[in-house]
N, C-alpha and C positions, 0 to 999 in steps of 0.2 A: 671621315669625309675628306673629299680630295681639294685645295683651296691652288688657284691661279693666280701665281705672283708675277706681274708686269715690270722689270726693270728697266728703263733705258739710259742708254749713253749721253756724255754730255752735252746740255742745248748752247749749240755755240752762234746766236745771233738772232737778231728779232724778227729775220725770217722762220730759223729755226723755233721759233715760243708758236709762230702764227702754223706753221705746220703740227704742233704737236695739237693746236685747239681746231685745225683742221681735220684730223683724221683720228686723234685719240680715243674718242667716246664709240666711234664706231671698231675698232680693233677690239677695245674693252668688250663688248657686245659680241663682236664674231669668235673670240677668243673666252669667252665667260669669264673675263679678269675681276679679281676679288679684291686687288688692291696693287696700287701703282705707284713705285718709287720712281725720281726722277732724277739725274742732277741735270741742275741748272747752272754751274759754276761759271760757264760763258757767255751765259746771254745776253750780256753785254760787251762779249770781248773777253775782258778779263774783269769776271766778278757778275752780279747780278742788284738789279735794283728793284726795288718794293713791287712797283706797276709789274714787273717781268713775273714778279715772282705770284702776285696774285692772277696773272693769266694764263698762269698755267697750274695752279689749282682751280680755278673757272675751269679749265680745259679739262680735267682729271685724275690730276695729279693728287694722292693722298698725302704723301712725301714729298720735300725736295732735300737734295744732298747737294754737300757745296765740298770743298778743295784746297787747294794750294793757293786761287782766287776769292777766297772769301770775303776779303774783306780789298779787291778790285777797286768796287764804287765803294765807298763810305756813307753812301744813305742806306744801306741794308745794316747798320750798327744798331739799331733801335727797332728794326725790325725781327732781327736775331732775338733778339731780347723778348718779345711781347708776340711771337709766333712759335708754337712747338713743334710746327708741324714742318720747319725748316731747320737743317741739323748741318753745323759745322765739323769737320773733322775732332773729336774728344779728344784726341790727344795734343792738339795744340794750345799755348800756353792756358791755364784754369785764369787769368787774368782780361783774357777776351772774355766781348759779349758772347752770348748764344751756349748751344748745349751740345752735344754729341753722341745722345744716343736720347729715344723717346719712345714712349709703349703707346698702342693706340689700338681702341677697339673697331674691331670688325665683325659687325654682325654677335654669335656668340663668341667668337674666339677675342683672341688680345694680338699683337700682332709688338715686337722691338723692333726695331729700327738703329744702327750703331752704323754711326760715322766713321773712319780712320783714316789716317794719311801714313804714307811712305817716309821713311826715311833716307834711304839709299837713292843717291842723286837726286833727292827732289826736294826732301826739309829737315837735316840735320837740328833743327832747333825742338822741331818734336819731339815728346815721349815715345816710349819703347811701341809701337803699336798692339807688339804681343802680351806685351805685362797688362798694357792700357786694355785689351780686352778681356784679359782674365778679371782685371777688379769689377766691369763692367758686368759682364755674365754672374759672377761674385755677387752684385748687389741684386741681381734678378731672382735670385735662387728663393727668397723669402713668398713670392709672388711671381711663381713663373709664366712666362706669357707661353702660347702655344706654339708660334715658330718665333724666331731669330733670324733676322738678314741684317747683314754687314757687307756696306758701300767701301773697298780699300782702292783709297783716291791715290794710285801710286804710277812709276815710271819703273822702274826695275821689274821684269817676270820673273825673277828668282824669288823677290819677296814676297810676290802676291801667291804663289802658287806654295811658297812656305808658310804663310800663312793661312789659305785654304787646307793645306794639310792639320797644321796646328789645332784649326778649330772645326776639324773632320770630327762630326757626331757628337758635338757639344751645341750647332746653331743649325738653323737649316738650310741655308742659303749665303755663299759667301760669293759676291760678283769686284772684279776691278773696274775702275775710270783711270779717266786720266790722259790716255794715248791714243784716242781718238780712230782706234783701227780693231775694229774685231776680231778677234782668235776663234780660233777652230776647236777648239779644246774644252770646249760645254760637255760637263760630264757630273756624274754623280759619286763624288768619292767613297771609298771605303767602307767609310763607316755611317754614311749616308748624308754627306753636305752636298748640296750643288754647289755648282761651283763654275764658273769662267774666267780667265785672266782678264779678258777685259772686254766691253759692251761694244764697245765702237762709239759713236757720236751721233748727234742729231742735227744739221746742217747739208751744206750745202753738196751736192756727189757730187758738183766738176768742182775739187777746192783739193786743197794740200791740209787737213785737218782744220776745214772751216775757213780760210783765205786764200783769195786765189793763185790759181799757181803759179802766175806770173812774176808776182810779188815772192812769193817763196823762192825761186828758182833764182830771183835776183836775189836775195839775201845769201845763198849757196855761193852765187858767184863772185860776193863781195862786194858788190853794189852797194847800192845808198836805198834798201828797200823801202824805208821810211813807215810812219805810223802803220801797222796792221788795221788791212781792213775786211770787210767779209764780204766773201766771194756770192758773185748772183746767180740765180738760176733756178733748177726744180733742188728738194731738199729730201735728205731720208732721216729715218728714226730708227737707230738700231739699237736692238735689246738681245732681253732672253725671257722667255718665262719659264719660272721655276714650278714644279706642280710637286706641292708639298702636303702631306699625310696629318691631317690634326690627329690621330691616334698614336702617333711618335713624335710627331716634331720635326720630320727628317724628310728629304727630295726622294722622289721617285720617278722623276726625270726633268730636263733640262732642252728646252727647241731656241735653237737661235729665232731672232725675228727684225727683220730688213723692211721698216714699213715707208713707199714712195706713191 
């Protein structure tokens, strides 16, 4: 049976939470989505707070995925803890709250979920993200779930796209965050992973990656751009959905999706 994985980009602002509870359940519907990751890592800016993060499971979210802002607001520390259904990068220190990878069921199948972050220009303080997903896959293998998707919360294409190759026909679904700008590059590799270097974001279309570009442009020039704020206006939700084979495990194809 053929199952529709909904991924979108990061929501960067509480415009962007009220657009995704505005238009999500009806995309889910016109699209026959089976299950819906999210990151939320900005919806406050930098980082996400409790209230965001429960309205946009209200809204349809099964998953949320967070980043390099995880721990932004400091009221999401206790909600890490006591929600599974919200996953921090796994390879960041095992001394933080929260978890980094979560199994969950779907209907008859089981469905992983694995968080990772970059290392290259974005958080040298991380573990290896590729060792970090071998022990991860590793612990699955006793009880294997039906598909695998892996959120790699990173800034460098070289990484994300070396490790879409890496875990080519071992997971079903590897997508990037992080850069706020969609690729063109939705494709099903090899050995049968989908794959994207990265989703694009959920905010604002007139903005410079979710603030407005006035303020960016002053920051460019040297200005005194001051506190980051979010840009107003109409908002989009960009993804991909992955359409993925429970009799393999594996992608059989991969549609960008630009929801305004």
């Amino acid at each position: 049976m053929l199952y529709n994985i909904l991924a979108l980009g990061d929501v960067t602002s509480e415009d962007a939470v009220r657009h995704v509870q505005k238009h999500l359940r009806s995309v889910q519907k016109l699209k026959n989505i089976h299950f819906t990751v999210i990151n939320g890592e900005n919806a406050s800016g930098t980082g996400i707070i409790p209230a965001q993060a429960d309205a946009l499971f209200a809204a349809g979210a099964d998953v949320i995925t967070l980043g390099n802002h995880t721990f932004g607001r400091m009221q999401i520390r206790d909600y890490l803890e006591d929600n599974r259904y919200i996953l921090r990068p796994a390879n960041l220190s095992g001394r933080m709250p929260g978890r980094g990878m979560g199994v969950y069921d779907c209907g008859s199948i089981r469905i992983a979920v694995i968080s990772l972050i970059g290392r290259r220009d974005l958080d040298w303080k991380a573990a290896d993200p590729f060792t970090t997903a071998d022990k991860l896959l590793a612990s699955l293998e006793k009880d294997k779930p039906t598909f695998t998707l892996v959120d790699f919360h990173a800034q460098a294409t070289s990484e994300k796209l070396a490790l879409g190759y890496y875990l080519d026909g071992r997971v079903s679904a590897v997508w990037g965050t992080h850069t706020h700008v969609p690729t063109a590059d939705e494709r099903v590799n090899p050995k049968g992973t989908g794959y994207i270097t990265d989703l694009g974001m959920t905010g604002a279309i007139e903005s410079v990656l979710g603030i407005p570009p006035e303020q960016s442009i002053e920051f460019f020039l040297g200005g005194l751009a001051g506190r980051y704020r979010f840009a107003d206006g109409p908002n989009k939700a960009q993804g991909c959905i992955f359409t993925l084979d429970s009799d393999t495990g594996l992608c059989v194809g991969v549609e960008r999706v630009d929801i305004r």
